[in-house]
OpenMM code with the backbone's topology and positions (N, CA, C; nanometers):
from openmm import Vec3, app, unit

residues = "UNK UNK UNK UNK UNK UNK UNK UNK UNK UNK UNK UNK UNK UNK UNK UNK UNK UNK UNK UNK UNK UNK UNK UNK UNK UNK UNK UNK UNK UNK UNK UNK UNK UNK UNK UNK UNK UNK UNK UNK UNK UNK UNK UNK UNK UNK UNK UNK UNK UNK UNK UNK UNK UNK UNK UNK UNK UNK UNK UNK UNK UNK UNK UNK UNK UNK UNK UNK UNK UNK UNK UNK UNK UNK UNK UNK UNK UNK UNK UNK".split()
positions = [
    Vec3(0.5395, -3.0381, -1.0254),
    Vec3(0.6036, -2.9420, -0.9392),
    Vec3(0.5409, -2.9534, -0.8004),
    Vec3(0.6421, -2.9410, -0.6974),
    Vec3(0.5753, -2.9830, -0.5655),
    Vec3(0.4950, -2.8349, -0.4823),
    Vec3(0.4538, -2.8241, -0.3810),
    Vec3(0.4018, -2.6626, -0.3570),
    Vec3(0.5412, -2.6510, -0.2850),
    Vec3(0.6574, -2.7145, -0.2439),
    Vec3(0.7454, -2.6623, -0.1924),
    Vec3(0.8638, -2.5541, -0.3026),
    Vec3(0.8340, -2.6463, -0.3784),
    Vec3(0.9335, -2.5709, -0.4881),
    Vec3(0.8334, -2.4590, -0.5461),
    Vec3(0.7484, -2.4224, -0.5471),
    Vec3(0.6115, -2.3267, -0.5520),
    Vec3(0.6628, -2.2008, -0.5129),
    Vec3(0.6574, -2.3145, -0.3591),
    Vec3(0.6553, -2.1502, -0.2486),
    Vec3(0.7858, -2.0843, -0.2510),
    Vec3(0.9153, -2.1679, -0.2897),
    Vec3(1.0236, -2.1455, -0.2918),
    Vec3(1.0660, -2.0409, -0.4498),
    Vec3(0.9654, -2.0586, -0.5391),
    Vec3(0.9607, -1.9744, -0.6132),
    Vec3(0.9307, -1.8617, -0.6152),
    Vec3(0.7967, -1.8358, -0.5588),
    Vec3(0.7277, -1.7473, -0.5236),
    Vec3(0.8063, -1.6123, -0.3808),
    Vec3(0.8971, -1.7165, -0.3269),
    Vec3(0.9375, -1.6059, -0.2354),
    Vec3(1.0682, -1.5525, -0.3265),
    Vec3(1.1656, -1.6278, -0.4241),
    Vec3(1.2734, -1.5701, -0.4720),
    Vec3(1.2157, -1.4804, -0.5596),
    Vec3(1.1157, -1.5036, -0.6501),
    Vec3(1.0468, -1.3813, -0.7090),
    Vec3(1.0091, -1.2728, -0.6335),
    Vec3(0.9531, -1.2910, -0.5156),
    Vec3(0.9360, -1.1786, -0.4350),
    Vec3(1.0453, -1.1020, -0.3925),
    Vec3(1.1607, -1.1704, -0.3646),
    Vec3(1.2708, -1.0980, -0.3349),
    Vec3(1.3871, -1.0625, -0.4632),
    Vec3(1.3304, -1.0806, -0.5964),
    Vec3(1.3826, -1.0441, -0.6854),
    Vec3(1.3208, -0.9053, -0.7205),
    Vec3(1.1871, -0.9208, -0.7019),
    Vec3(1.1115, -0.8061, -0.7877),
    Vec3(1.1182, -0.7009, -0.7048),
    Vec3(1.1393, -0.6809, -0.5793),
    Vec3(1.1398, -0.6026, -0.4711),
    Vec3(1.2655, -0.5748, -0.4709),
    Vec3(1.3913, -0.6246, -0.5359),
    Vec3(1.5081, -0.5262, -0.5688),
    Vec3(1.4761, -0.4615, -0.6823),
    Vec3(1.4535, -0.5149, -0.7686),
    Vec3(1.3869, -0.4402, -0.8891),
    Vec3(1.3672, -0.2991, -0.8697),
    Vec3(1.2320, -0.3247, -0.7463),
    Vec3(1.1794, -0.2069, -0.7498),
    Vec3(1.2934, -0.0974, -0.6667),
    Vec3(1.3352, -0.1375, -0.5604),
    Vec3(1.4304, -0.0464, -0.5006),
    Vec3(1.5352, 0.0069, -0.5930),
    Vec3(1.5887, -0.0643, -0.6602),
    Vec3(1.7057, -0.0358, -0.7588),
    Vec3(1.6030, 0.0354, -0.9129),
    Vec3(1.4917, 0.0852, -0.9177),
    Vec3(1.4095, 0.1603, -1.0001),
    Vec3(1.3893, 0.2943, -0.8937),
    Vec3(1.3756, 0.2904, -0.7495),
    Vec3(1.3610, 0.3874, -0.6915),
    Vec3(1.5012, 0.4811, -0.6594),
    Vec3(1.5866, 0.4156, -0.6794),
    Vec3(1.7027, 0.4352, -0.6325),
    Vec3(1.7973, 0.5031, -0.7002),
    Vec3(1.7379, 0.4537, -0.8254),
    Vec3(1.7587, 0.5372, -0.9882),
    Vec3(1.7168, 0.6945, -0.9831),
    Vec3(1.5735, 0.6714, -0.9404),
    Vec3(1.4975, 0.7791, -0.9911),
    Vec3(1.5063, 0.9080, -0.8832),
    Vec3(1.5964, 0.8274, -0.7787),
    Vec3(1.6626, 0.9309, -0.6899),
    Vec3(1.7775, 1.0332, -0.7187),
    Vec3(1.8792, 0.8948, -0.6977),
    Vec3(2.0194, 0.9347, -0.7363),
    Vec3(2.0031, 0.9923, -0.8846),
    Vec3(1.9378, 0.9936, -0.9628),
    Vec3(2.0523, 1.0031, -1.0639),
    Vec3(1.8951, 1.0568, -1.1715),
    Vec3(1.7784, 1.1801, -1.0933),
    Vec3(1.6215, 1.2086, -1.1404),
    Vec3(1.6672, 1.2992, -1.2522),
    Vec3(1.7879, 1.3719, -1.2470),
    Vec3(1.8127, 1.4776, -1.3278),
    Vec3(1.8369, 1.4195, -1.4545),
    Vec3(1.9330, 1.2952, -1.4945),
    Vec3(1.9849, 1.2221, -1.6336),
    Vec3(1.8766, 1.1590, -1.6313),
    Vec3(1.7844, 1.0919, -1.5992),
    Vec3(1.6992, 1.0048, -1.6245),
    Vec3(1.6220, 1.1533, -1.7131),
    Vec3(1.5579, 1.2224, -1.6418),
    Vec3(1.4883, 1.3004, -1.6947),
    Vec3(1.5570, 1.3764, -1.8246),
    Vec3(1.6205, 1.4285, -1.8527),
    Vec3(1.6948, 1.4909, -1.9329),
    Vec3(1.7225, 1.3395, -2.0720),
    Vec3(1.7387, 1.2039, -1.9970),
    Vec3(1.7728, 1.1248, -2.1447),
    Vec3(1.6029, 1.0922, -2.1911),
    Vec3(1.4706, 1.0936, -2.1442),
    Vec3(1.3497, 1.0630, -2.1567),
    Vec3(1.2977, 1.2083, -2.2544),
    Vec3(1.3427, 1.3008, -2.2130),
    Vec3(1.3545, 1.4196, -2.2712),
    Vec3(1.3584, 1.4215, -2.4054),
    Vec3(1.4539, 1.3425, -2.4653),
    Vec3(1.5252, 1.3677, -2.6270),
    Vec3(1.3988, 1.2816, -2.6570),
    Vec3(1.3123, 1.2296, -2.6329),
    Vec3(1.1926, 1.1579, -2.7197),
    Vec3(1.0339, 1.1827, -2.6795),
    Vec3(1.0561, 1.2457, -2.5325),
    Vec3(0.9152, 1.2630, -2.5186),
    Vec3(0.9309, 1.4202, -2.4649),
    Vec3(0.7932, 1.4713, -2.4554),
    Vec3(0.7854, 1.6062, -2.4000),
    Vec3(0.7309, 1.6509, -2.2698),
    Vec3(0.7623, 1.6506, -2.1880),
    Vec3(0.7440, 1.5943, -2.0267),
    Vec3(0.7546, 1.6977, -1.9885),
    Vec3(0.6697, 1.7578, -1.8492),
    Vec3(0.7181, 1.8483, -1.7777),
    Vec3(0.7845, 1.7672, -1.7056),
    Vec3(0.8477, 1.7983, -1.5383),
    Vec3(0.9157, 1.7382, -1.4644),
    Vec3(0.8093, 1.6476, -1.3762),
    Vec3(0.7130, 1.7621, -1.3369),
    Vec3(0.6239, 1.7231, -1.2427),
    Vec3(0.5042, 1.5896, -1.3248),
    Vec3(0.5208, 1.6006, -1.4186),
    Vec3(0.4479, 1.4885, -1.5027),
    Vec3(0.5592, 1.3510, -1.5210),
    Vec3(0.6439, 1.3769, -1.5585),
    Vec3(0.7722, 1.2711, -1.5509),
    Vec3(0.7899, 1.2408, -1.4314),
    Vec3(0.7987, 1.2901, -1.2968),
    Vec3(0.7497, 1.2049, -1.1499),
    Vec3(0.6259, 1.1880, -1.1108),
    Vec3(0.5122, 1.1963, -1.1878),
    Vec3(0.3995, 1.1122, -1.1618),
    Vec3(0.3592, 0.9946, -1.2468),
    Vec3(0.4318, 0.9832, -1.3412),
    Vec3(0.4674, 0.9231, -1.4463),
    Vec3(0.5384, 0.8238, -1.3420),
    Vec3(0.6379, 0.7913, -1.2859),
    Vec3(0.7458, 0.6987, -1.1785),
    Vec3(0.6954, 0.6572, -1.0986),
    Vec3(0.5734, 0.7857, -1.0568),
    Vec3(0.5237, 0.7030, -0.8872),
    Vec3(0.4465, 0.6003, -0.8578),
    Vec3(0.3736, 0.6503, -1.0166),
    Vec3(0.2053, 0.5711, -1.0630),
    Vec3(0.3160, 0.4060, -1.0799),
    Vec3(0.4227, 0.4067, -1.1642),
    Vec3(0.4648, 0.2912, -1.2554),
    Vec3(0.5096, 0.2292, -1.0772),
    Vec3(0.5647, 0.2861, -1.0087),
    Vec3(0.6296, 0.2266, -0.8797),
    Vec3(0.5076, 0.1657, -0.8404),
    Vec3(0.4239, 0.2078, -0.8131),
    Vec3(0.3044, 0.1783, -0.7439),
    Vec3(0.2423, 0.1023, -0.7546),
    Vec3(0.2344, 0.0698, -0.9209),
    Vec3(0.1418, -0.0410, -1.0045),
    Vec3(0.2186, -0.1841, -0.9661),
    Vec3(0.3439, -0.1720, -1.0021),
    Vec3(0.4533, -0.2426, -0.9821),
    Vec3(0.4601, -0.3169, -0.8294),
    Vec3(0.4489, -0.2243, -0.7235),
    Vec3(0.4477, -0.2779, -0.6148),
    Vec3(0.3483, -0.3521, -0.5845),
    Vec3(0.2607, -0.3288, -0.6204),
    Vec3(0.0825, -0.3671, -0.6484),
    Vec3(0.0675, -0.5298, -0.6784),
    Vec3(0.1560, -0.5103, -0.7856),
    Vec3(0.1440, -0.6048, -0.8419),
    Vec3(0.2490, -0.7568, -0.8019),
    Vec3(0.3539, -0.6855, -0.7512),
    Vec3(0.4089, -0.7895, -0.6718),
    Vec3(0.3201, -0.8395, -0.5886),
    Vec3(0.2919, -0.7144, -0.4683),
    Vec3(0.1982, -0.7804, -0.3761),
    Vec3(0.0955, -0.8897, -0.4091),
    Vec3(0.0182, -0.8698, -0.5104),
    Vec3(-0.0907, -0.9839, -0.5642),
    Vec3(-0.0087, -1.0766, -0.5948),
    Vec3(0.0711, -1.1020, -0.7248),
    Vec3(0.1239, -1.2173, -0.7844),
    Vec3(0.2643, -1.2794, -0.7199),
    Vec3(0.3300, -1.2306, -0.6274),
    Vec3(0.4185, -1.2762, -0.5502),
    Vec3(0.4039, -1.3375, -0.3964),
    Vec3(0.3928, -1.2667, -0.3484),
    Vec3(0.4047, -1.2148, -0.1763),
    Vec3(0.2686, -1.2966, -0.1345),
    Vec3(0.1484, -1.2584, -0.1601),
    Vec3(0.0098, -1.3284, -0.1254),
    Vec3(-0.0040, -1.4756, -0.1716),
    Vec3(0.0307, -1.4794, -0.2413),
    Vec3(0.0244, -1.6587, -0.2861),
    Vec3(0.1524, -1.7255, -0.1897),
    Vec3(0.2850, -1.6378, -0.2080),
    Vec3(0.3738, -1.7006, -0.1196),
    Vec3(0.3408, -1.7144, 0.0289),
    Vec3(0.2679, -1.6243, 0.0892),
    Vec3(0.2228, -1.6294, 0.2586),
    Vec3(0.0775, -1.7366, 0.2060),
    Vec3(0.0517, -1.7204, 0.1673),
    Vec3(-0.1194, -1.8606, 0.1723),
    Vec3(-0.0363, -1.9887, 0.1624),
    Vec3(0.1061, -2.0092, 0.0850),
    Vec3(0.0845, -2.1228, 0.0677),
    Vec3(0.1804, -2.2187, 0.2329),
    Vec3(0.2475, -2.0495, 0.2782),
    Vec3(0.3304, -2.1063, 0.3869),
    Vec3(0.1550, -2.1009, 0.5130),
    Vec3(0.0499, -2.0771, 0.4931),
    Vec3(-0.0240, -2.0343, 0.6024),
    Vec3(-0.1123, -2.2231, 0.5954),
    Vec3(-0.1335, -2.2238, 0.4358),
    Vec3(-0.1733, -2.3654, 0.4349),
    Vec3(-0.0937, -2.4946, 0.4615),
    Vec3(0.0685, -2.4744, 0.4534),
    Vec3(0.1202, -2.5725, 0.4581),
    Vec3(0.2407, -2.5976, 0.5793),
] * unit.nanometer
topology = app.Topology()
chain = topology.addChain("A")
for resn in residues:
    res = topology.addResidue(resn, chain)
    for name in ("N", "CA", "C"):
        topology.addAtom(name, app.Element.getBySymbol(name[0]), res)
């Protein structure tokens, strides 16, 4: 595998996982009341625990793009 096809990976993953996440935020906007209410029938949640529960998972998530996506994709355009 060449580092071009690398980096070319690394940025479509980045711009995959980063809809991901918008279209997880976007959810938990539009539409916080059914989300909450179908999580409901199996777990026992307050509300305010079920959105810290989202923010933490958004967060980790973004986190984690940043490390395994985005940072390897800018080093390898900074080295090459």
């Amino acid at each position: 595998m060449s580092v071009e096809i690398l980096r070319e990976a690394l940025g479509w993953s980045t711009v995959i996982n980063y809809g991901l996440l918008l279209f997880w935020f976007a959810m938990f906007v539009a539409a916080h009341d059914w989300v909450y209410r179908f999580h409901g029938k199996w777990f026992t949640l307050s509300a305010d625990r079920f959105d810290a529960i989202h923010y933490s998972g958004m967060a980790i998530f973004k986190l984690l793009i940043f490390i395994f996506n985005l940072t390897p994709y800018l080093a390898l355009h900074i080295v090459i």
